[in-house]
Structures are given as C-alpha cells and as structure tokens.
C-alpha positions as CSV (number, residue, x, y, z in Angstrom):
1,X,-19.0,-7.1,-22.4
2,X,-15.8,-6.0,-20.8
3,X,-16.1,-2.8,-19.0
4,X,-14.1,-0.1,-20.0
5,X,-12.6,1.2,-16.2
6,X,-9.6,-0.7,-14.8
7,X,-11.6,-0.3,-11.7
8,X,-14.2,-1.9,-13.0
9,X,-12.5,-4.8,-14.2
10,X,-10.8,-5.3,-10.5
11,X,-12.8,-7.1,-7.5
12,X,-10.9,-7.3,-4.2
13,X,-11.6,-10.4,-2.6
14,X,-12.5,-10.0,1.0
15,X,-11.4,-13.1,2.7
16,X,-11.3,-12.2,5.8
17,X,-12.5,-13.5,9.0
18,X,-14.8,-11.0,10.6
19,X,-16.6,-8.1,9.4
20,X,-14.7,-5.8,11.1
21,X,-11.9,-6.8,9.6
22,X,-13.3,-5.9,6.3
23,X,-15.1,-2.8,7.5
24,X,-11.3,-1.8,8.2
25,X,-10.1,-2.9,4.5
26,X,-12.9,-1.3,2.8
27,X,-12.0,2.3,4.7
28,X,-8.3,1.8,4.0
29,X,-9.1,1.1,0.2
30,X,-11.4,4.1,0.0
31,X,-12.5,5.3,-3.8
32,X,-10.0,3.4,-5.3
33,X,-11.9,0.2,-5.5
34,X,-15.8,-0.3,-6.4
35,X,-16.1,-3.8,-6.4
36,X,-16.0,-6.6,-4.0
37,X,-16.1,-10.3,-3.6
38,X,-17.4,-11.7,-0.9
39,X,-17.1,-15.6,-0.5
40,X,-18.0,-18.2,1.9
41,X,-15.2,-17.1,5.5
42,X,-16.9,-13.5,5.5
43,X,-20.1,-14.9,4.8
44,X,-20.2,-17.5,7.5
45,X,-18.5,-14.9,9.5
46,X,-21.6,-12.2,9.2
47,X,-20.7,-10.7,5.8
48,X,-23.8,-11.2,4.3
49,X,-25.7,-8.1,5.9
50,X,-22.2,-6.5,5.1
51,X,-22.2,-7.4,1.8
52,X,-26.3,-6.1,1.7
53,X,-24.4,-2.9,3.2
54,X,-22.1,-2.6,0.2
55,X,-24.1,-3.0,-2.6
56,X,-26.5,-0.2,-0.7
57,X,-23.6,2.1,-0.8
58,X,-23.0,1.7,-4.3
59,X,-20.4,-0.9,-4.4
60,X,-20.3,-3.9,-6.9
61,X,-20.5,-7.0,-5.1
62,X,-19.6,-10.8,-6.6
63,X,-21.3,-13.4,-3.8
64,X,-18.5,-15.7,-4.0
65,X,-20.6,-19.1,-2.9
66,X,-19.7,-22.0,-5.3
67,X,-23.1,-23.4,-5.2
68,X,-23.2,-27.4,-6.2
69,X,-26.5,-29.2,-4.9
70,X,-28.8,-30.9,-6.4
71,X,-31.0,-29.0,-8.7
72,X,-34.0,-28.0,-6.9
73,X,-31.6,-26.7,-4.2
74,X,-29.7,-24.6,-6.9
75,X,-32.6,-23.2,-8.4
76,X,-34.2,-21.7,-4.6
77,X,-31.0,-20.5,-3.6
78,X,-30.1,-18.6,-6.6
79,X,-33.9,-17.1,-6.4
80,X,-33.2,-16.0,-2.9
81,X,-29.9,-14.3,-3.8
82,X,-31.3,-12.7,-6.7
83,X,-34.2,-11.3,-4.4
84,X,-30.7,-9.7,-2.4
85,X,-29.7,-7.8,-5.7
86,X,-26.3,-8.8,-5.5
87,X,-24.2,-8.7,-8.8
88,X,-22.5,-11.8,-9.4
89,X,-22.5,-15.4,-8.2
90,X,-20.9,-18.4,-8.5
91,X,-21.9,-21.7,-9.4
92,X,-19.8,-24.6,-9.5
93,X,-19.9,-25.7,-13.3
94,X,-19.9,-29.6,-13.4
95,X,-22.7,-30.4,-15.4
96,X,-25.5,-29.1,-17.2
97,X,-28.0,-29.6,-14.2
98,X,-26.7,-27.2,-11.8
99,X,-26.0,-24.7,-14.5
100,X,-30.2,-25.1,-16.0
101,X,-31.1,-24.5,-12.3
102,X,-29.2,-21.8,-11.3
103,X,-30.4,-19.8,-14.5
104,X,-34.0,-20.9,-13.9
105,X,-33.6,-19.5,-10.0
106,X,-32.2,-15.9,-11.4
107,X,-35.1,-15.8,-13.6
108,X,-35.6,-11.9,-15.0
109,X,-33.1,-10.2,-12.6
110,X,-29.9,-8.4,-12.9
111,X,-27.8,-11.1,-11.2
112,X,-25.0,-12.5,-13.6
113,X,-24.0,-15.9,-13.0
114,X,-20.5,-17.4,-13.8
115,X,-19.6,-21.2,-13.4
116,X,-16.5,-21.7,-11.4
117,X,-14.6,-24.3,-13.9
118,X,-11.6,-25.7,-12.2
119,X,-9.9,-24.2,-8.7
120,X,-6.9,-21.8,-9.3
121,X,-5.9,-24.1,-6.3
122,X,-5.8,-26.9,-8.4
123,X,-3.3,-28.8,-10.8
124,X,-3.6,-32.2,-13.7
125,X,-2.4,-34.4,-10.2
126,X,-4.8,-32.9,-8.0
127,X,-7.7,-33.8,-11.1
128,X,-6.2,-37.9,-11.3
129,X,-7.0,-37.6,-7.8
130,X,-10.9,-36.8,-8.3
131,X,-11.0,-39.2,-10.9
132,X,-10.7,-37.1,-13.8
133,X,-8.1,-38.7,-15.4
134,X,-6.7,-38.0,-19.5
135,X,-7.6,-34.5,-19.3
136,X,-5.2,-31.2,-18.1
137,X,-7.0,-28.5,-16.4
138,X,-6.9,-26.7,-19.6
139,X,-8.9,-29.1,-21.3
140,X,-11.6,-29.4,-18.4
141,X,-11.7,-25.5,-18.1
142,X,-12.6,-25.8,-22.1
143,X,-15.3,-28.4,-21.5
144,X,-16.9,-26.5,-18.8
145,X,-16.9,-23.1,-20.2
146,X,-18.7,-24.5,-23.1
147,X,-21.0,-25.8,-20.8
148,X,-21.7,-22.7,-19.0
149,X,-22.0,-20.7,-22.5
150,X,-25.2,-23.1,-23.9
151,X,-26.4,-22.8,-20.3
152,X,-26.9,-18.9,-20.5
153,X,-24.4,-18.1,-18.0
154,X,-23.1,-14.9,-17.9
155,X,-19.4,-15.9,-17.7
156,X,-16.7,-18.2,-16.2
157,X,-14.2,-18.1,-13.3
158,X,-10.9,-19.4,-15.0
159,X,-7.1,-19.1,-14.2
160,X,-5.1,-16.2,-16.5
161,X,-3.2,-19.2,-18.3
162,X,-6.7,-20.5,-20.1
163,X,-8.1,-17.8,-20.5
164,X,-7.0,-17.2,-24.3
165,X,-8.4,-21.1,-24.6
166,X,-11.5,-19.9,-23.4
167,X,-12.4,-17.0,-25.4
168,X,-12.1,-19.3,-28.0
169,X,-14.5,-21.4,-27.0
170,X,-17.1,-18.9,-25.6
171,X,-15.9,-16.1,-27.5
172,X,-15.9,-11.8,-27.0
173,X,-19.1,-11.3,-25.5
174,X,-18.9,-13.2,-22.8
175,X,-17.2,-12.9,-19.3
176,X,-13.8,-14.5,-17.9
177,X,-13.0,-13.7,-14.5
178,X,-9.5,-14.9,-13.3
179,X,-8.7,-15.3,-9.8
180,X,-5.2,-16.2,-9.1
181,X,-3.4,-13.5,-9.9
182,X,-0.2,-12.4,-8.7
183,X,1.9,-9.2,-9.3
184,X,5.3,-9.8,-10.7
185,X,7.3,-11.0,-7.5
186,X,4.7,-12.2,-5.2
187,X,4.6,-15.4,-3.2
188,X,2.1,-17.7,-5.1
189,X,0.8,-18.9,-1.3
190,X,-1.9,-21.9,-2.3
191,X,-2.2,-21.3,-5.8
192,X,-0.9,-23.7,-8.9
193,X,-2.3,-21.7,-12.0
194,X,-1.1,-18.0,-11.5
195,X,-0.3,-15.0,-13.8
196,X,0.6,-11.1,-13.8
197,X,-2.8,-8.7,-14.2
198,X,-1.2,-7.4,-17.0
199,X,-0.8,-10.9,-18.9
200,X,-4.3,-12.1,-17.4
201,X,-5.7,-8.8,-19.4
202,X,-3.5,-9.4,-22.1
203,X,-5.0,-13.1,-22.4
204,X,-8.6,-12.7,-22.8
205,X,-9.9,-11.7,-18.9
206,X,-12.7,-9.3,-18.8
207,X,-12.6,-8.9,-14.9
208,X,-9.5,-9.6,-11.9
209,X,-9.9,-11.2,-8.6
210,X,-7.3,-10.1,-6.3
211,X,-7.0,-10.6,-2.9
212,X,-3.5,-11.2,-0.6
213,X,-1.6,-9.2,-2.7
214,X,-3.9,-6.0,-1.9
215,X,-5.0,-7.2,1.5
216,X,-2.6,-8.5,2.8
217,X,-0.2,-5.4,1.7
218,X,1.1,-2.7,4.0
219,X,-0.5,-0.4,2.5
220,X,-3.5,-1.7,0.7
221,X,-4.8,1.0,-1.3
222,X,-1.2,1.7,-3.1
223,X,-1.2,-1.8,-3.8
224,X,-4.5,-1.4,-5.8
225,X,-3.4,1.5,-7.4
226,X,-0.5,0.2,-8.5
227,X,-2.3,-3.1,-9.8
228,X,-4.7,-0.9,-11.6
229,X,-2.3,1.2,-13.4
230,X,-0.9,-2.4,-14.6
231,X,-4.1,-2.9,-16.0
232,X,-5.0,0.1,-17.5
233,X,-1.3,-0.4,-19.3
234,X,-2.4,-3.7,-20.5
C-alpha cells in the first residue's frame, strides 16, 4: 500500500493560525508538495472551506481531527466528512467502539481512516499519569494498532521508533503514518518520540508528517526538497 513517490509519502502539516497564513505556505511550497494535513488550529481558524479548496485543486488532504466521542457521535461525523471527500482522518484509537463507528460512518467512500495510537507528544511518565501504568508507549502503540487492523482501518498514526513494531503486528499492506519527525539537527520543540525521515522510512512508515521543520523554515520549499530527497534515498 505504500505509494511509490517521495511526494506522495510526505504531508506538510498546516498548523497554522489563519488561512492566510496557509494560503501563503501553500504558494511558497508550490509543486513540490501534493499533500496536506489539516488539523484542528486551521480548522477552528476557517480551514475547513480551505481544506474543501485544496482537495478541489487536486491536493491530497489528511483532516487531522482526532475524533473520540461516543459512538453514535463517531459514526455521524465520520459520514459527514466522508460526504466532504477528504482523504484521510483521524480517529483516536482507544477502543474497539470508536473504531466500529467510525468505519460504519465512512461506509462505501474513499475516505481512509487511521487510529491515532499514542501522541508523538507523549512519553511511559506522561502514560502513569493517565493511568496506564506497566506498559511503554511501544507496547500501547502495539495494542492499538492491532485494534485498528481487525477494525478495518486503513492505517495508524505512530512515532518512527515503533514503527518496525508495528508492521509486525499489522503487517505490509497496511498504512503507518509517523508524525514527529525531525531532520538530522533540528530542535525536537514538544516532541518525546522523534526520528530522521530517512530512519522513519527505513523502519516501516508508508507516509511522513512534517511540519515546523518545513514551515517554520526560511525557505520552506528547499526544506521540502531537501527532506524529499532524504526519502527518496531511504
């Protein structure tokens, strides 16, 4: 199920405040990117009917949303962003619940789902602290991406450093997204469970999440570029 094109395995995350602020990025990143993520400060900021406007110019584009509600609430939701014909969204993957409902909502369409399974943000300290205690992140990610898999989601959001552990647990055809990725050298900012593109590649990921380190570049389209070229090396 992995694409073939580096630049189809590469979404920039636009978190960003305001539209026009990602109007600007987009411009600025020109034909080197095709596919976006959009998540909940563009969205609340506008970015939907900017999002709407992406995928109508041809653009991939991963709704970035994190749904967790009960399951009747999954279910409509998912339906309504189907209806959209987004790409890709994201559903928390805590239990089997959400997951049966958001696949139910998608019914026949082309959306692809993918169960976020624990926070890049996130480390085994930050877990005691929720309660989930005797388990690493690792071994939750495991558990969840299983989960997702018998669910019939499409893929998982997972850091590059479980990524090998979870294609053994979901296997090839299936899709691991890492966000959390960091070019050799830059600042890790909020995130505990980071790694290069070209070792994310190298451990399993089928698709890259990138954000600061493009947008928040001097020169945002070199940075993809050069981040591309890593992958295609990989």
């Amino acid at each position: 199920m992995t694409a073939a094109k580096p630049r189809d395995r590469l979404f920039v995350a636009l978190d960003v405040p305001t539209v026009d602020d990602a109007r600007k990025l987009v411009a600025r990143l020109g034909d080197t990117v095709d596919c976006y993520k959009v998540g909940l400060e563009l969205v609340f900021g506008g970015g939907l009917e900017f999002a709407q406007g992406l995928k109508a110019a041809g653009r991939t584009v991963f709704l970035d949303l994190k749904l967790l509600d009960i399951g009747n609430t999954v279910e409509r939701a998912a339906a309504n962003i189907a209806q959209l014909g987004f790409d890709y969204l994201t559903v928390h993957g805590v239990d089997t619940k959400t997951l049966a409902a958001a696949v139910k909502g998608r019914g026949r369409s082309n959306l692809k789902l993918l169960a976020v399974t624990v926070l890049t943000s996130l480390d085994r300290a930050d877990l005691e602290q929720q309660g989930i205690k005797g388990m690493s992140a690792a071994d939750l990610v495991a558990q969840r991406a299983g989960l997702a898999r018998q669910a019939g989601f499409d893929g998982v959001v997972a850091s590059g450093q479980e990524a090998a552990l979870v294609r053994q647990v979901v296997g090839r055809d299936f899709l691991v997204v890492t966000p959390g990725i960091r070019p050799a050298g830059a600042a890790e900012g909020d995130q505990a469970r980071v790694m290069t593109p070209a070792a994310a590649i190298g451990a399993g990921a089928s698709h890259l999440v990138i954000g600061r380190p493009i947008t928040q570049a001097a020169d945002p389209k070199g940075a993809a570029e050069k981040i591309l070229s890593e992958m295609a090396a990989a």
